[in-house]
C-alpha positions in Angstrom: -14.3 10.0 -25.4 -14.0 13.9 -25.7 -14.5 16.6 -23.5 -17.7 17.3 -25.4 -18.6 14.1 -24.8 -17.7 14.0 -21.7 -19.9 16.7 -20.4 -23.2 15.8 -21.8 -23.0 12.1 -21.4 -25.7 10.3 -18.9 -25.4 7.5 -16.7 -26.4 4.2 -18.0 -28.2 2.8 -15.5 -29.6 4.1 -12.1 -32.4 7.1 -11.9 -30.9 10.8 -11.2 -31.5 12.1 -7.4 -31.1 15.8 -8.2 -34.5 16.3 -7.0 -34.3 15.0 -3.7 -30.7 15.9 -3.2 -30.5 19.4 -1.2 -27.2 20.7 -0.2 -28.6 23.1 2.5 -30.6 20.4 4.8 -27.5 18.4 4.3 -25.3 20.8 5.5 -27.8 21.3 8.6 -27.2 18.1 9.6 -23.6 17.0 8.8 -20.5 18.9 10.7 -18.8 21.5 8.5 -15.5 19.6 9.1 -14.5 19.5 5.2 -14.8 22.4 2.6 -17.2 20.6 0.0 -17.3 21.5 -3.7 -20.8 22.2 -4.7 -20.8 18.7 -6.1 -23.1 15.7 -5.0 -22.2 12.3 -6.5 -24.2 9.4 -6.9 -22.9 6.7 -9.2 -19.4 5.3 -10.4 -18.0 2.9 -13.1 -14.6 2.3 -14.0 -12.7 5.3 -13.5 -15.9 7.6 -13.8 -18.6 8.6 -11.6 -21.8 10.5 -11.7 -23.5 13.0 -9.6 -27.1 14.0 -9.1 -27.8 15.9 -12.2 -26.7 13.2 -14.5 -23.3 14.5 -15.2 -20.0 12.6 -15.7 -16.5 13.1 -14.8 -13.7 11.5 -15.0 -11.8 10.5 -11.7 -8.7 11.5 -11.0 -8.9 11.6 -7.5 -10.5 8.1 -6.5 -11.3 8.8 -3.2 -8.2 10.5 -2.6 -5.5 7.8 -3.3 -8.3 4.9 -2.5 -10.2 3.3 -4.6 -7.5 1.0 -6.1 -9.6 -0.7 -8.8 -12.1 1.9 -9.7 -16.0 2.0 -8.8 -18.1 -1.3 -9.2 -14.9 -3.4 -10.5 -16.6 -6.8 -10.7 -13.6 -8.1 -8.3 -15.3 -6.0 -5.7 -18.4 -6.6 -6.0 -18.9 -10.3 -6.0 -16.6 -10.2 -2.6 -18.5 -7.8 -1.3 -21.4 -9.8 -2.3 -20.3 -13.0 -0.9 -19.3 -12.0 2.3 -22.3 -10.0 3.3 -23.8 -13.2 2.6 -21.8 -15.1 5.0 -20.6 -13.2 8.0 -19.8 -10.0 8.0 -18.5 -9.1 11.8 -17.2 -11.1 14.9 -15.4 -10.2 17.5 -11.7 -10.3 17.6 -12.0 -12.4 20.4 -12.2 -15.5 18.3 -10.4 -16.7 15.3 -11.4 -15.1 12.0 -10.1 -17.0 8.4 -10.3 -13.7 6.3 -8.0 -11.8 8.5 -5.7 -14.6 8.7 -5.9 -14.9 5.1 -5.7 -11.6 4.2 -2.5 -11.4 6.5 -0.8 -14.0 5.1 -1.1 -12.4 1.8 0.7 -9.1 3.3 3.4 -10.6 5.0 4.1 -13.1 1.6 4.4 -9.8 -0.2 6.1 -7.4 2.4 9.4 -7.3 4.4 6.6 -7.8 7.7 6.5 -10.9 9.7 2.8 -9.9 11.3 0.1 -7.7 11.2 -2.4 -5.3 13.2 -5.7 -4.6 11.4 -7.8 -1.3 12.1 -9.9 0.5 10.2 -8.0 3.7 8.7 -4.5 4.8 8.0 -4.6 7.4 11.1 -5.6 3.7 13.4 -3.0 2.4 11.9 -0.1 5.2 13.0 -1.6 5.4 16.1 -0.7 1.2 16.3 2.7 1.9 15.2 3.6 4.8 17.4 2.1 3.0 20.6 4.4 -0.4 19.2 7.3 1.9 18.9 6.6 2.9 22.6 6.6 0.5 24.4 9.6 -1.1 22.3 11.3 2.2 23.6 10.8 1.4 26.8 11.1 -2.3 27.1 13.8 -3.2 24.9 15.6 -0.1 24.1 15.0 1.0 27.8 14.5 4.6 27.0 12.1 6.1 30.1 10.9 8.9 27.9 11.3 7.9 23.8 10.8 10.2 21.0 9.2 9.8 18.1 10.9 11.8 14.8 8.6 13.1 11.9 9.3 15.4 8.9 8.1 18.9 8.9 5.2 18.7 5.8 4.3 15.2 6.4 0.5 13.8 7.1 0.0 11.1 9.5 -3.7 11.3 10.5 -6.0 13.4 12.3 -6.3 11.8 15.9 -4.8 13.7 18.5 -1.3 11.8 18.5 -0.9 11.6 14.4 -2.0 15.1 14.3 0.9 15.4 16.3 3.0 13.4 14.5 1.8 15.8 11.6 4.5 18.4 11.2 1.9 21.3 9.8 1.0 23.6 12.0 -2.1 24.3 10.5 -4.1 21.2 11.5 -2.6 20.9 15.2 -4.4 25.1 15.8 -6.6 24.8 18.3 -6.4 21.2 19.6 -3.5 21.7 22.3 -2.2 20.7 24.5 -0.7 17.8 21.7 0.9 15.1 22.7 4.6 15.0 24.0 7.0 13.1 22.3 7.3 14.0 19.1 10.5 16.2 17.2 9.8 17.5 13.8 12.8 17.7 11.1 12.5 18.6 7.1 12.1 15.6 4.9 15.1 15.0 2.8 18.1 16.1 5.2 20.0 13.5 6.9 22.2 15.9 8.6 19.1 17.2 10.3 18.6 13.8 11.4 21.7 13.1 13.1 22.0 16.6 15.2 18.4 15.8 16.2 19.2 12.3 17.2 22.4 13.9 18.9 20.7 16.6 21.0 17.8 14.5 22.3 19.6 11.5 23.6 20.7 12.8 26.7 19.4 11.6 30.0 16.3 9.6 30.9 14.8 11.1 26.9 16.1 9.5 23.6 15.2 9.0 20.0 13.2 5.4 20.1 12.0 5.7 16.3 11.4 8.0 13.2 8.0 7.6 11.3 8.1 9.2 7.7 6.7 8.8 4.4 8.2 7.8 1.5 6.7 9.7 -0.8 5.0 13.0 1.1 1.3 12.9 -0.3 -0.5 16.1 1.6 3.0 18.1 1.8 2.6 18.0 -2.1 3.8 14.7 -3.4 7.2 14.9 -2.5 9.3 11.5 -3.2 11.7 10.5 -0.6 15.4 10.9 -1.7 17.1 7.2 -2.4 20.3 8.3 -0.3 18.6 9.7 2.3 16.4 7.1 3.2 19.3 4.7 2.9 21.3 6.5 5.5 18.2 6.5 7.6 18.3 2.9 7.4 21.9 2.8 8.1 21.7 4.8 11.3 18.5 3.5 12.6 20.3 0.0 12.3 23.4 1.2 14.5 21.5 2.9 17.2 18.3 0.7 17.3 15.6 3.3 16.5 12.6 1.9 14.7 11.8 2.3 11.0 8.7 3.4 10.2 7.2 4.0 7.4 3.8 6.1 6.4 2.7 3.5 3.2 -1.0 5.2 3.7 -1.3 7.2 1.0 2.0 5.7 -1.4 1.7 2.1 -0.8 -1.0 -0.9 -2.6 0.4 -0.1 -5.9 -0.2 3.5 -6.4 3.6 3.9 -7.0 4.4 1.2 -9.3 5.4 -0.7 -7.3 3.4 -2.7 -4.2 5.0 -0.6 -1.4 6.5 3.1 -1.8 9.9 1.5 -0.1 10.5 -0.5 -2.9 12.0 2.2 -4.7 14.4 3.7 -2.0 16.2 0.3 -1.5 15.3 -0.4 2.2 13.0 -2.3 4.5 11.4 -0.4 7.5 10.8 -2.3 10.7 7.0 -1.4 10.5 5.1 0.3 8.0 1.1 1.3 7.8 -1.3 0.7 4.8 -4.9 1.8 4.4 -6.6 3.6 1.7 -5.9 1.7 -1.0 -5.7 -1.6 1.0 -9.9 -2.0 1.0 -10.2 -0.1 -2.4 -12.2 1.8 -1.2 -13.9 -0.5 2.0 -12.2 1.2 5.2 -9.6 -0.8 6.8 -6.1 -0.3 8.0 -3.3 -2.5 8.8 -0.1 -1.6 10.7 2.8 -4.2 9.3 6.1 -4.4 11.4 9.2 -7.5 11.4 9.2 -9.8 14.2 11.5 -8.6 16.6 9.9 -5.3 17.6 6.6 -7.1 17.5 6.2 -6.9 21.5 2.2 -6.2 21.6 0.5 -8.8 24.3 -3.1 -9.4 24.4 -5.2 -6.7 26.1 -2.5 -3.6 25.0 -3.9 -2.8 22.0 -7.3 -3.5 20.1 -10.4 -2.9 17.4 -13.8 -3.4 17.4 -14.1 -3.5 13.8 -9.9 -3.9 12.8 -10.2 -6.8 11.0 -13.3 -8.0 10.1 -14.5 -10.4 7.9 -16.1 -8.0 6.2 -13.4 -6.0 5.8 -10.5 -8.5 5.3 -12.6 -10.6 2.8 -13.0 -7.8 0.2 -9.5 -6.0 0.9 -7.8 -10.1 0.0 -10.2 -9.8 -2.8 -8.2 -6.3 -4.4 -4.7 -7.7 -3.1 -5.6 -11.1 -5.4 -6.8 -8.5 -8.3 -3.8 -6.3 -8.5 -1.6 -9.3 -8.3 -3.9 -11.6 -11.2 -4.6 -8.6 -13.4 -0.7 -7.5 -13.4 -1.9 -3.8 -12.4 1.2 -2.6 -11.0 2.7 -2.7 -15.1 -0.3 -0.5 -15.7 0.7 1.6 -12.8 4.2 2.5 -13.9 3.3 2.6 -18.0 0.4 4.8 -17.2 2.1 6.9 -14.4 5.4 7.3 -16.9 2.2 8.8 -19.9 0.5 10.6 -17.0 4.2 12.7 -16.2 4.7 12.9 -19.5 1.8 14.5 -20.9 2.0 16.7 -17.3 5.8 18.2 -18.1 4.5 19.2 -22.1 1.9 20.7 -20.3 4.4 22.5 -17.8 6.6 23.8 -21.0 3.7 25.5 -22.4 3.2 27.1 -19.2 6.4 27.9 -17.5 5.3 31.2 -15.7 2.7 29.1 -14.5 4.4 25.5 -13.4 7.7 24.8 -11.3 7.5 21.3 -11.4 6.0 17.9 -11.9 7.0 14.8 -10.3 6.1 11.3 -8.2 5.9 7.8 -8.6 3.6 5.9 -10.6 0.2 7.1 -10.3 0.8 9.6 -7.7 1.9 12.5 -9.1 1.6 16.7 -8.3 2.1 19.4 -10.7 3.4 22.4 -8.8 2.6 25.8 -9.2 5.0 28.9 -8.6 4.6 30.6 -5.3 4.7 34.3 -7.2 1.8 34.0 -9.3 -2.1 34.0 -7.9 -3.1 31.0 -9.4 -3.6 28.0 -6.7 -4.0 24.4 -7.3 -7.6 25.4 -5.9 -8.2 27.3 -8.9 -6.9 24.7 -11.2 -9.4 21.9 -9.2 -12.8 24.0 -9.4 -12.4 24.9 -13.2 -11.4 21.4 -13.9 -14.2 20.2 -12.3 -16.8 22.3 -14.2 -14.8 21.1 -17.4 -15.4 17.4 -16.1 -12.6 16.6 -14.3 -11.7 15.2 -10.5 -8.6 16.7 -9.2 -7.4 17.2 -5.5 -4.8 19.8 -4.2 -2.3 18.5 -1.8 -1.5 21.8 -0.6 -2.1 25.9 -1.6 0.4 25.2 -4.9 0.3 21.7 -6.0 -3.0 19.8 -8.0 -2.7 16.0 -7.0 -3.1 13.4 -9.6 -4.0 9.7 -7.8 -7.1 8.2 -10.4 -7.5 4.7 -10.1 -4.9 2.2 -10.7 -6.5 0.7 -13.6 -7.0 4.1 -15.5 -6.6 3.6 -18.7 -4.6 5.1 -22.0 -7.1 7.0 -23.6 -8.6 8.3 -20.5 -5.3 9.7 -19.4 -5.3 11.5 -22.9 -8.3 13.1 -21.6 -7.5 14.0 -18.7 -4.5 15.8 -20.1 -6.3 17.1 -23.0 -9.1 18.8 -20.2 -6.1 19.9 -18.1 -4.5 22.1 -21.0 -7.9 23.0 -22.2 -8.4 24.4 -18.1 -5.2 25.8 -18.1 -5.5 28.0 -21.5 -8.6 29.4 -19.9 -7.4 30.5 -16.4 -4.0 31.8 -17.9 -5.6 32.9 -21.4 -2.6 30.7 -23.4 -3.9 29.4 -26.1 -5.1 26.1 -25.8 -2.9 23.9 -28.9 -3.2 20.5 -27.2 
């Protein structure tokens, strides 16, 4: 499909809401806790959607990092289906087969012995940093524990992971935060050990270090293989948990099932959301049998866990394993970087740098130049176009995992075509 195709082509099914759809009554009754674009959408197939005027775009963005198989994949669907048909919530109070199935899926395909279910990926961290707690002080007998995170990471939006979240700019205004936490930069081992050094002293000590992989909102920044395996190395010797952020990286957005795959170690827990439900929420907190030291009544979710919930997220797990996605993954995410670094060479007062794992990728702008990733996402959208910034210089890449070759090309081709117009290059894609 072209770009001139692209912008003029109509849904195929469903009846436009563009009359009934009114941003300013909306915005009267819903918080003004995100910056919307000026865009209402209605409709999605594949890796396209619609919005209320009948316009298509190709998705790039897939609910930021989320929608795994796309919009309406027929996977989805019929378990959606089928499960709202049969039961769709009980309490966690009795035994519930899709959770247990769903589970056993995750630890047959994971370094994790047993799982927590919640319903996001900021749930999720909270599970882990309340495990690594009280592991602190039970078993590594620490009477105040601190948690390490990297400066630039994401870990949620609840008062604790916002905490955890080493960017000043979402903690303004919501102190006093939560003690416990010690922010180093990502990447630096030697930052690390003086950090571990200077805090264990007295009744306070390092119980664990939560990081991401791959840093998706600090602007898709892939962990370094020998620093993460010196991280393993120490937290091994001094008994500090592992723990890994597989929010935004993990369910086969990096080629691989998880994000710690590729760094050549195992974390004693990890989280997964987003992608996990494809889009339904739900959020699991993984860790390895011996820091497993939850007993019943210390930690809980009304929803976490769901049949409703677990049903449809075994339902992608089964898909990405039957349809082989992961090899699209990697072949498309190797095209994707690709076509992103020609792109970068036409444009080198413009680009720094491209880089990520499989189909999470960031093209980074250059700090001395006007242009924002912002920029790059509004025009790209009038040209047809999802995109998502993962901070004021870099424009996110995450469509859905089973994007496909030719839409790839297009999303490349309306890129260049985007760029030539903001920079006034001429556009020779």
């Amino acid at each position: 499909m072209s770009i001139e195709t692209l912008e003029t082509a109509q849904p195929t099914s469903g009846k436009s809401t563009s009359e009934q759809f009114d941003n300013k009554s909306f915005d009267k009754a819903v918080m003004s806790t995100y910056g919307r674009y000026q865009l209402a959408l209605e409709r999605g197939q594949g890796c396209r959607v619609w919005d209320t005027q009948g316009k298509e775009y190709l998705d790039f963005v897939a609910g930021i990092a989320t929608c795994t198989l796309g919009h309406s994949h027929p996977a989805m669907v019929e378990a959606v289906t089928r499960q709202i048909q049969k039961l769709h919530h009980v309490s966690n109070l009795y035994y519930i087969p899709e959770q247990g199935e769903l589970a056993k899926w995750l630890v047959k395909h994971s370094c994790a012995d047993r799982v927590f279910f919640c319903n996001s990926g900021a749930e999720a961290n909270e599970a882990a940093i309340k495990l690594a707690r009280k592991y602190a002080h039970t078993v590594l007998k620490i009477d105040h524990p601190i948690i390490l995170t990297a400066q630039s990471s994401f870990h949620g939006r609840t008062l604790a992971t916002v905490t955890a979240t080493a960017q000043p700019k979402y903690q303004k205004y919501f102190d006093p935060l939560v003690p416990g936490f010690q922010y180093v930069p990502y990447n630096d081992i030697s930052a690390v050990e003086a950090a571990i050094g200077e805090l264990d002293e007295g009744d306070y000590g390092v119980g664990a270090i939560l990081i991401e992989p791959l840093q998706g909102e600090g602007g898709v920044r892939p962990g370094d293989v020998s620093y993460f395996r010196k991280l393993r190395q120490i937290c091994s010797e001094t008994g500090v948990l592992l723990i890994f952020d597989e929010v935004q990286v993990g369910m086969g957005r990096s080629g691989k099932l998880w994000g710690y795959e590729h760094l050549g170690v195992e974390p004693d827990i990890f989280t997964s959301a987003k992608g996990l439900g494809g889009g339904i929420p739900i959020g699991a907190m993984l860790a390895k049998r011996f820091c497993d030291v939850f007993q019943p009544g210390e930690h809980a979710s009304t929803f976490g866990g769901n049949p409703f919930a677990t049903g449809v997220a075994l339902a992608v797990c089964e898909t990405i394993e039957k349809e082989n996605i992961l090899a699209n993954v990697e072949a498309r995410g190797e095209q994707l970087r690709a076509g992103l670094k020609l792109i970068a060479a036409k444009y080198p007062q413009y680009i720094r740098d491209i880089r990520g794992w499989g189909l999470i990728n960031g093209m980074e702008l250059h700090e001395n130049i006007e242009l924002t990733a912002s920029d790059i996402v509004n025009a790209a959208i009038k040209a047809g176009l999802l995109l998502v910034p993962a901070g004021v210089k870099v424009v996110r890449f995450v469509p859905p995992l089973i994007v496909t070759e030719a839409e790839i090309n297009l999303a490349l081709e309306i890129l260049d075509s985007v760029l030539a117009t903001l920079t006034q290059v001429p556009n020779t894609h």
